[in-house]
Structures are given as C-alpha cells and as structure tokens.
Residue frames relative to the residue before (quaternion, step in Angstrom):
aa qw qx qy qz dx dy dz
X 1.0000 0.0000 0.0000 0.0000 0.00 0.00 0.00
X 0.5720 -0.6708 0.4246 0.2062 3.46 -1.17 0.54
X 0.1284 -0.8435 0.5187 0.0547 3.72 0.04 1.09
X 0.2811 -0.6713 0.6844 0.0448 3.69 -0.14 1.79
X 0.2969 -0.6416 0.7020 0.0854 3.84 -1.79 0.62
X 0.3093 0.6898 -0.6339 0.1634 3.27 -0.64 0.31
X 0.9035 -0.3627 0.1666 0.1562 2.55 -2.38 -0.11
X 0.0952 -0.6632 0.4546 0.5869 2.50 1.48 -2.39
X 0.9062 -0.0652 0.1757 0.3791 3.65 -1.64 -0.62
X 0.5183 0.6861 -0.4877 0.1511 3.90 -0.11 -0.45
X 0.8533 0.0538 -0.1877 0.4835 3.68 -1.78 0.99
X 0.6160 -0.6644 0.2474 0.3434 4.07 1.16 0.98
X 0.3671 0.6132 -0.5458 0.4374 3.21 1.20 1.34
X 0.5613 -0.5320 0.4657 0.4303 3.75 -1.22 -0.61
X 0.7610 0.1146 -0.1151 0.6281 3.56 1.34 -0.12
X 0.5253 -0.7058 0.4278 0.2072 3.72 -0.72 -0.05
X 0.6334 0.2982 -0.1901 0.6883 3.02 1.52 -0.74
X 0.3873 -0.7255 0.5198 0.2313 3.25 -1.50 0.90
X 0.5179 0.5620 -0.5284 0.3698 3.50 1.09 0.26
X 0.5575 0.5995 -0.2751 0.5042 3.91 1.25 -0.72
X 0.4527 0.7127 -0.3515 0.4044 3.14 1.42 -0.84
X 0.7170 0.5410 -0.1665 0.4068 3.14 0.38 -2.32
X 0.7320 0.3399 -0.3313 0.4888 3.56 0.14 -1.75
X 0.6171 0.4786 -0.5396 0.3147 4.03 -0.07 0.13
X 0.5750 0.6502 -0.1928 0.4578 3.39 1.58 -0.81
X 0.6199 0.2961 -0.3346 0.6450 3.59 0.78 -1.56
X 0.5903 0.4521 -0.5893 0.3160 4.48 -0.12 -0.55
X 0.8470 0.1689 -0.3435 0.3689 3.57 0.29 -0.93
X 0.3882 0.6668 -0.6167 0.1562 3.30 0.73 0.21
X 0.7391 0.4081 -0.2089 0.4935 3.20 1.23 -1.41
X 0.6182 -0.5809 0.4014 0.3453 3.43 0.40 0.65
X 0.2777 0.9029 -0.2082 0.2537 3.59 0.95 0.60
X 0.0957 -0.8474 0.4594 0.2484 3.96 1.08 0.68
X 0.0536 -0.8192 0.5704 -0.0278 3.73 -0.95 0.67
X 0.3825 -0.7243 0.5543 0.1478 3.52 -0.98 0.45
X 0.1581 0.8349 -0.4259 -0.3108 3.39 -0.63 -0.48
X 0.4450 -0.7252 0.4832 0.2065 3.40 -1.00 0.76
X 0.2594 -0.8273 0.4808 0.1308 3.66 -0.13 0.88
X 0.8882 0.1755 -0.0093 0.4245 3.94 1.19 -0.09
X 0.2091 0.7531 -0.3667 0.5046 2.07 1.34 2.12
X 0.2403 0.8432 -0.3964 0.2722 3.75 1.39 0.63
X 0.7325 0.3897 -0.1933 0.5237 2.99 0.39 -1.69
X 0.5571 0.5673 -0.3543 0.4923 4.31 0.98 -0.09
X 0.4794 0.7312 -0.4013 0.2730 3.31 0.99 -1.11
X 0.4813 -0.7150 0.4855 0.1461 3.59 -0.53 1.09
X 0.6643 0.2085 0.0139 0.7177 3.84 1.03 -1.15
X 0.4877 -0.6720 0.4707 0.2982 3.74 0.68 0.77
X 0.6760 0.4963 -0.3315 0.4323 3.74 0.70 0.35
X 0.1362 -0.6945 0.6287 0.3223 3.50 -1.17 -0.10
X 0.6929 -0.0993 -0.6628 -0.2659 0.98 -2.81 0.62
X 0.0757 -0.6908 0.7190 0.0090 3.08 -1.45 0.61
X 0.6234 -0.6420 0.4435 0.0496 3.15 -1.63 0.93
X 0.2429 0.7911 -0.5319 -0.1798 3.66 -0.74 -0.36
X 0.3308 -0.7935 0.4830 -0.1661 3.43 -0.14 1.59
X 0.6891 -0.2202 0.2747 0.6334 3.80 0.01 1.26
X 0.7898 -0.1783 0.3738 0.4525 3.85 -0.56 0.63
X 0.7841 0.4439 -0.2660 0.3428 3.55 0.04 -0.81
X 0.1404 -0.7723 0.6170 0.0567 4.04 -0.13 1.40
X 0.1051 0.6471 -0.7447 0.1249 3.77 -0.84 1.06
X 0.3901 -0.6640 0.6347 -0.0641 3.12 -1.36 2.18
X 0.9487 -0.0077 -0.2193 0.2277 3.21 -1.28 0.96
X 0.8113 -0.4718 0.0802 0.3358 3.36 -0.94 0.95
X 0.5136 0.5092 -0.1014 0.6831 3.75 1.29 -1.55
X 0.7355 0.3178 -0.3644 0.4747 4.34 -0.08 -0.67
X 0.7280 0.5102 -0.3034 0.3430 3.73 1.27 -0.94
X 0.5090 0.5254 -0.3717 0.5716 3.55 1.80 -0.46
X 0.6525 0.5170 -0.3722 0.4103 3.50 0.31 -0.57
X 0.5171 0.5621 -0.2670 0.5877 3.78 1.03 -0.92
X 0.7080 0.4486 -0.3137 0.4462 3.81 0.32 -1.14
X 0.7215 0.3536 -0.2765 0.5272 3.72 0.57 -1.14
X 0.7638 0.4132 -0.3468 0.3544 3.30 0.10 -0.13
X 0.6684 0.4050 -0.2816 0.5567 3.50 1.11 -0.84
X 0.7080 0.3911 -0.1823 0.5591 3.97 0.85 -0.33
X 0.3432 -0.7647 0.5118 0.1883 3.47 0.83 -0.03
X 0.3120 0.6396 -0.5341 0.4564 3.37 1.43 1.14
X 0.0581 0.6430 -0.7635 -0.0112 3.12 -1.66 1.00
X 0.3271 -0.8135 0.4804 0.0216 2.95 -0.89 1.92
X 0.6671 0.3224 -0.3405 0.5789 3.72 0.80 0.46
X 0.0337 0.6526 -0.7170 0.2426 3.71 1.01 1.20
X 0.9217 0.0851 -0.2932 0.2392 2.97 -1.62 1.46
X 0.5397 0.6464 -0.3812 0.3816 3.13 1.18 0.64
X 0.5808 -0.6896 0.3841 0.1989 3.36 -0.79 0.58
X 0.6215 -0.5408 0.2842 0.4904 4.03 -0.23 0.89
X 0.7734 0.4194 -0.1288 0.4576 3.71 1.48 -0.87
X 0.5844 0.5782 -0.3498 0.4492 2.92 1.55 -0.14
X 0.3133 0.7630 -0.3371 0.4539 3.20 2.15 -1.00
X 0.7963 0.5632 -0.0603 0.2124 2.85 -0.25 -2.24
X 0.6380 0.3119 -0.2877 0.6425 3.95 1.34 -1.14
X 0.5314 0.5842 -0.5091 0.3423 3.84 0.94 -0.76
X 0.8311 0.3157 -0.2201 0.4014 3.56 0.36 -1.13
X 0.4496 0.6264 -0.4355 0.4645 3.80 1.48 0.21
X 0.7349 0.3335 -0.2690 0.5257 3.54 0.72 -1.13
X 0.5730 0.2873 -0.5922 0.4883 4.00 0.47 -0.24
X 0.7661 0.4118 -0.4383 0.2269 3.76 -0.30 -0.25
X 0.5081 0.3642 -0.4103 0.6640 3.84 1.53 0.46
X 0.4885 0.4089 -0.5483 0.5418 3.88 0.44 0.56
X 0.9160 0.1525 -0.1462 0.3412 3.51 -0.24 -1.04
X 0.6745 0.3611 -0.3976 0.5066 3.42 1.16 -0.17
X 0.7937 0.2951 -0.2610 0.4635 3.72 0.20 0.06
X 0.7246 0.3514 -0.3363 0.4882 4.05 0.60 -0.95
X 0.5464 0.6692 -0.3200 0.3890 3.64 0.63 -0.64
X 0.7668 0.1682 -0.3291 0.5248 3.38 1.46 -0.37
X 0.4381 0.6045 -0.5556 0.3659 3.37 0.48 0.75
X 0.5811 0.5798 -0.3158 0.4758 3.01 1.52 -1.15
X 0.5733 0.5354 -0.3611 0.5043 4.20 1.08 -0.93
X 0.7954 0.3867 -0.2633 0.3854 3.52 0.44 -1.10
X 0.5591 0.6389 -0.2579 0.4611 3.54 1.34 0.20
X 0.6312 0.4222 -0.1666 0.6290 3.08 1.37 -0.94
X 0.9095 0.2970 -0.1189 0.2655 3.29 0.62 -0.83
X 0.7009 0.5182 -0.1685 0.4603 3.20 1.55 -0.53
X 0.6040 0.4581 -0.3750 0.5336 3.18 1.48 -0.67
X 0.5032 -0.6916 0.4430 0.2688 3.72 -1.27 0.24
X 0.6647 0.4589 -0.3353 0.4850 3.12 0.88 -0.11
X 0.5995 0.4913 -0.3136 0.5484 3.50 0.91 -0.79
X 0.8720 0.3275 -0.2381 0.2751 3.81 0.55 -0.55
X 0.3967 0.5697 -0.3524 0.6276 2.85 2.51 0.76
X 0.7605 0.3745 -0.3489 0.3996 3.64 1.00 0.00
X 0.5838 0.5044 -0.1325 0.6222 3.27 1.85 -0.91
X 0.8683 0.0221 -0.1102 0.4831 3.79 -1.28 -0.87
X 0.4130 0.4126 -0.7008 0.4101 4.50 0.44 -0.34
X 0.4778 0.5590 -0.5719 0.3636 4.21 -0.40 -0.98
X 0.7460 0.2687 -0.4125 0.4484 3.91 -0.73 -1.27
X 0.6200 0.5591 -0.4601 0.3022 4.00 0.06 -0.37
X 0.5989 0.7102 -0.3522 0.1135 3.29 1.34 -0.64
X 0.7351 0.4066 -0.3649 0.4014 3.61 1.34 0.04
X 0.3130 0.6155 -0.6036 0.3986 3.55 1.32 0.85
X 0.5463 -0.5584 0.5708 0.2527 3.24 -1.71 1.08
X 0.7198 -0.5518 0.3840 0.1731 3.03 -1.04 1.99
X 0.6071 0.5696 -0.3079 0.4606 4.11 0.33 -0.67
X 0.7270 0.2113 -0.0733 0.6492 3.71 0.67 -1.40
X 0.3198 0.7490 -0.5237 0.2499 3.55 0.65 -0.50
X 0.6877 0.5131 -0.1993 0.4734 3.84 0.09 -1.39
X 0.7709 0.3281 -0.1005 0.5366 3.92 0.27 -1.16
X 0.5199 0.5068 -0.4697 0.5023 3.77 1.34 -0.02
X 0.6641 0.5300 -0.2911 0.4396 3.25 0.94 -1.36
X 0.5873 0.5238 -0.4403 0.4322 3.87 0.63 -1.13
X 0.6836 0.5330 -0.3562 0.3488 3.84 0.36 -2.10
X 0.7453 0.5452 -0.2529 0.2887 3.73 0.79 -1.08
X 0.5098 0.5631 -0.2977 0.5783 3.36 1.84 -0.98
X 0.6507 0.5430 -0.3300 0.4157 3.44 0.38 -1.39
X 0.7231 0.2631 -0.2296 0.5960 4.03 0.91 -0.81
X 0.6335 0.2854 -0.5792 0.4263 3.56 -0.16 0.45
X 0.6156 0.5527 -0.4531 0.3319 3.87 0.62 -0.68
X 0.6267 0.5193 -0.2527 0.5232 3.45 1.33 -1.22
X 0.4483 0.6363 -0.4144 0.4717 4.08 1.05 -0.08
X 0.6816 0.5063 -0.2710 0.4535 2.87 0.32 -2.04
X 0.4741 0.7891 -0.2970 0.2535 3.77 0.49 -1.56
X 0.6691 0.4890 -0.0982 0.5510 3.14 0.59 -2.71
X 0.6013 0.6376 -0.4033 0.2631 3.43 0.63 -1.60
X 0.3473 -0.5859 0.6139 0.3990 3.44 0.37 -1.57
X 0.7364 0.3262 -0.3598 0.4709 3.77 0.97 -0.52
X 0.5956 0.4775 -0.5193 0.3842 3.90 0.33 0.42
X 0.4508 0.7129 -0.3673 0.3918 3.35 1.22 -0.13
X 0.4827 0.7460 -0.2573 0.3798 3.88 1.52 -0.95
X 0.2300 -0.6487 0.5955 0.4144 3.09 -1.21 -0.83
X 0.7531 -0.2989 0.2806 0.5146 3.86 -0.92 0.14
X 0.8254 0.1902 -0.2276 0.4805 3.37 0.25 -1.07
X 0.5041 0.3330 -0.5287 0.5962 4.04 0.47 0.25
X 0.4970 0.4800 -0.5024 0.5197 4.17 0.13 0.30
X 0.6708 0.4797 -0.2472 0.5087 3.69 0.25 -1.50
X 0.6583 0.6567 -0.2097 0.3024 3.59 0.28 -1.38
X 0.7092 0.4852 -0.1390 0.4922 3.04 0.89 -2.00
X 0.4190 0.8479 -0.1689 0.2776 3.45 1.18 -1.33
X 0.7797 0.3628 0.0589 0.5070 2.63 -0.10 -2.33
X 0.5763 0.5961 -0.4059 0.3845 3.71 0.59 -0.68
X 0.5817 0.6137 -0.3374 0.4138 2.94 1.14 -2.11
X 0.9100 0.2096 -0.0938 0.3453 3.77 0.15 -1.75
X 0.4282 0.5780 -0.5176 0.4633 3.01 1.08 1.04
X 0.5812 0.4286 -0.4197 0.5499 3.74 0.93 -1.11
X 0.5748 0.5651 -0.4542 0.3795 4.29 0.43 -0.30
X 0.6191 0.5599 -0.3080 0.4565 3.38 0.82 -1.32
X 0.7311 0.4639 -0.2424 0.4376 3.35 0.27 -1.56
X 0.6193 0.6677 -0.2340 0.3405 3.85 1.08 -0.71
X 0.7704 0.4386 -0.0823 0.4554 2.70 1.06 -1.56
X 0.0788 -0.8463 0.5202 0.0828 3.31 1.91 -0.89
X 0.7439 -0.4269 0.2320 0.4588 3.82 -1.50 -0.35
X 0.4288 0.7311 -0.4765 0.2336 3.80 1.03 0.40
X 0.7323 -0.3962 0.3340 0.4418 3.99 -0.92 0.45
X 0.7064 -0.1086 0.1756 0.6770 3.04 0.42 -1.92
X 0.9533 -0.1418 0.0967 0.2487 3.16 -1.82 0.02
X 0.6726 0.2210 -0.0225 0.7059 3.61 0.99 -2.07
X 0.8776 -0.1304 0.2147 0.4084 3.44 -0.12 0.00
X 0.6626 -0.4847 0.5168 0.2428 3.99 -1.48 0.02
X 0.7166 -0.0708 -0.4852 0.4960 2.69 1.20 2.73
X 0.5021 -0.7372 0.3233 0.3161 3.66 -0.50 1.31
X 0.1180 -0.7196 0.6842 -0.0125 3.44 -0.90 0.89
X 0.8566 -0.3777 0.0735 0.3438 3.30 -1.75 0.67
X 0.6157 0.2795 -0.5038 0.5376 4.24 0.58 -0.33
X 0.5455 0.5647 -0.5800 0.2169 3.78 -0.12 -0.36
X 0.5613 0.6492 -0.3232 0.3988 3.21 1.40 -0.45
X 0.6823 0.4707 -0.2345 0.5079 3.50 1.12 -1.04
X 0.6899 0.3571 -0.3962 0.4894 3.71 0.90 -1.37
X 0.4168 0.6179 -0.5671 0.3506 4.18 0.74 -0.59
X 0.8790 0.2347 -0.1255 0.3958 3.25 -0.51 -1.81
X 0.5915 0.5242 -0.4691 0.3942 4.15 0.74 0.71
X 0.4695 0.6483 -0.2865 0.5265 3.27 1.65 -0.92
X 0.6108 0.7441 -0.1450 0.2285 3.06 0.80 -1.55
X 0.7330 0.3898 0.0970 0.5490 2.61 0.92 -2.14
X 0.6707 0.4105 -0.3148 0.5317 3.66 0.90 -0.60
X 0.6462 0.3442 -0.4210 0.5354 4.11 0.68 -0.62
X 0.2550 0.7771 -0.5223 0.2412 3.76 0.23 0.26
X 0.2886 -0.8393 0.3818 0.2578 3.56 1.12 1.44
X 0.5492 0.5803 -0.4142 0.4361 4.26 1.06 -0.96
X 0.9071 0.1445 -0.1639 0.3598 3.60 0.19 -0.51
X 0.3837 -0.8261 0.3998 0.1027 3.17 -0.57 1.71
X 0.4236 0.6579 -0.6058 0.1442 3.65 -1.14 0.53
X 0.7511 -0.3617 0.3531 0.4247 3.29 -1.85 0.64
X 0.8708 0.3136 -0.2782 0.2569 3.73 0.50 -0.60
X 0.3032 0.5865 -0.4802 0.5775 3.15 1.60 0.55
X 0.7831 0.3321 -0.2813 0.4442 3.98 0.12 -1.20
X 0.5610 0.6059 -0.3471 0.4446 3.65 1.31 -0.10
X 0.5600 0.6235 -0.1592 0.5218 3.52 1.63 -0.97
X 0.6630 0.5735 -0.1503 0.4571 3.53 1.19 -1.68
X 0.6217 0.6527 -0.1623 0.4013 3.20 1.24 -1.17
X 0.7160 0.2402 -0.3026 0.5814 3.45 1.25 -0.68
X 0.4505 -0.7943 0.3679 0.1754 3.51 -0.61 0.97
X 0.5864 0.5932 -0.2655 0.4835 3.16 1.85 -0.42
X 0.4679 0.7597 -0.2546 0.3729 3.19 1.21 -0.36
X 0.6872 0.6301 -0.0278 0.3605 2.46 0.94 -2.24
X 0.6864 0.4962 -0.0111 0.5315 3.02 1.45 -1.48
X 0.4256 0.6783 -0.2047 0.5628 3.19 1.15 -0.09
X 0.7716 0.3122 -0.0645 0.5504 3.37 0.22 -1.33
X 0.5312 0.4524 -0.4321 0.5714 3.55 0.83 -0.93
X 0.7797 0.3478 -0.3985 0.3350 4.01 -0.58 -1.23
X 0.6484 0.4296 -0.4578 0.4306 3.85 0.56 -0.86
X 0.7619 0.4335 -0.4503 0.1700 3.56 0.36 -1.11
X 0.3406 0.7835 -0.2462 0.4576 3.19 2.11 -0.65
X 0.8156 0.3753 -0.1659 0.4080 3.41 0.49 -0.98
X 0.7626 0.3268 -0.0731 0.5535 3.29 0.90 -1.59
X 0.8343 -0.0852 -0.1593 0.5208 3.71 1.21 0.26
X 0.2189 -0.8716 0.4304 0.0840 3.37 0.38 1.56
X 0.8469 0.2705 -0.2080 0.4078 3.77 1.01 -0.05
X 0.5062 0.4166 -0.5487 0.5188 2.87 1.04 1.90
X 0.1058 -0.8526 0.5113 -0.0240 3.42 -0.85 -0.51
X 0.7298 -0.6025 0.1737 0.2725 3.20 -0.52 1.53
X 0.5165 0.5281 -0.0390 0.6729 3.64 1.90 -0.88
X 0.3419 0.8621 -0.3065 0.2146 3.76 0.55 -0.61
C-alpha cells in the first residue's frame, strides 16, 4: 500500500497544507488505497511534505507524486481533455501554486493574529523552554522565503491586489461548470481544491479569503469536492 506523509488535521480540513491537500485528491482520484503517516518531516527528502513511498520507491512532492501515479498506474488524470484544454489546466495549477499559495503563506504567517490561530499550533510538541524562539526562527524563514519569492517584497495591499486577481481569473474559469475542465475533476482540481481550501479557512481573516467568499461559485466548488473526496469533514469542522 502507498504510505502518503503529511501533516494531519489543522484549521478543520483533513490536512493543513494545501499541497497534502492535492496528493489525497490525485490518490483518490485514481482510485488508489493510501495510508498516512503523520511523522514523517524530519525524513522528508526535499524537506517538505508530502511525499509518498510506493513499493520501496519515495517520490517527494505533490506535481512529482501525480506524475509517479500516471505513469506507474497507467492513469491519465486529464482523460478527455483536449491538447488546449491540457495547456490552461496546467497554466492555472501553476498560478495556484506558484504565485496564490504565497499569499496564502503570507496570510497565515505574517499577520499576527492569523499566525496565533493557524501555524503557532504545529510548534505545539517543542519543549515549552525553546518553544517561543522555535516559533520566531520559523517565521523569520518563511518571511525571508516569501522575500526570494518576489511576493514579500510588496506591500499588503499590492499582496491583496495580486491575490484577488489570482481568484478572480478562477471564478471566471470555473464559470457555472462542476469542476474546473468540465463535469468531472481531473488532476488541477486537485491543486485549485486544496488552495481554495486552505484560503476559505473561516479562522483566518483577510481581504482575500472575503474576496474568495464573494464568488459564490467557488464557494460551491469547494463545498462539492470536499463532499466528495472527503465526506466527513467539512470546511466548518
């Protein structure tokens, strides 16, 4: 059986990160039993999660673990799409994960309140003494990420701005269809699912969560996948 890493539970999702999100998505898309292993970080090949281990075989991040799936299963997860349909599929997962995803980091993390209700939590089994300065060293490196990124470099509202674009060009995308390509979810629904996901997350306030709320289709969206791909949680949770 396939042993998925991840996080676990956090802010009433089934994982916390929306990349962990995805690989639960691309497993059942393809019809795919999985475990998961909850304490498997400090292993993490690419210091990140999620990663996989598959017959002996350990394949590290989310995009490297779909790729593993179609090829080793002879799954092709955008069956029925068109070379162009391909083509916007893999345009919008890459403005989901290479560009919203850090707004979604710099929410959670930069604001103080949001990162006293949201990411202080993963610190909770560091021994209470160092605990405080674990939490600073970790802020201090995702802010300096963001940095490299090009989007911490902004200001709040050219952050907000950039954002909203991101989940407006979704809205307009998705328009009155189920999911994304069409009326069944295939491999980016996985990526836009578990960002949506992670950004309507009702505990942490900002303009781009209520900017997200605003399109109603969205909303809907996220309800039907989470409904589908994990009927006993729920956005509320």
């Amino acid at each position: 059986m396939i042993t998925l890493y991840t996080f676990g539970p956090y802010f009433g999702l089934p994982d916390g990160s929306p990349f962990v999100l995805k690989a639960m998505v691309l497993l059942k898309l393809a019809g795919l039993d999985y475990q998961e292993d909850r304490n498997g970080y400090g292993r993490a090949p690419k210091g990140k999660l999620p990663y996989i281990v598959d017959d002996g075989a350990t394949v590290a991040d989310s995009t490297f673990i779909r790729l593993h799936i179609e090829r080793k299963y002879g799954i092709d997860l955008d069956a029925g799409l068109s070379a162009e349909q391909r083509a916007a599929a893999w345009a919008v997962e890459r403005m989901v994960e290479d560009h919203l995803y850090w707004a979604l980091l710099h929410i959670r993390w930069n604001h103080d309140e949001n990162f006293a209700k949201g990411p202080a939590q993963f610190f909770a089994a560091v021994p209470a003494p160092i605990r405080p300065f674990v939490r600073r060293a970790v802020r201090r490196s995702v802010a300096k990420n963001l940095k490299g990124h090009g989007l911490g470099r902004h200001k709040e509202d050219e952050i907000t701005a950039l954002a909203i674009r991101d989940i407006d060009a979704l809205a307009a995308m998705l328009g009155d269809r189920p999911c994304l390509m069409g009326d069944k979810p295939r491999g980016t629904d996985a990526a836009v699912f578990g960002m949506l996901a992670g950004i309507l997350v009702p505990i942490f306030d900002s303009p781009i969560r209520e900017a997200a709320e605003r399109h109603a289709n969205l909303v809907a969206y996220r309800d039907r996948l989470m409904a589908r791909f994990f009927p006993d949680a729920g956005p509320d949770a």
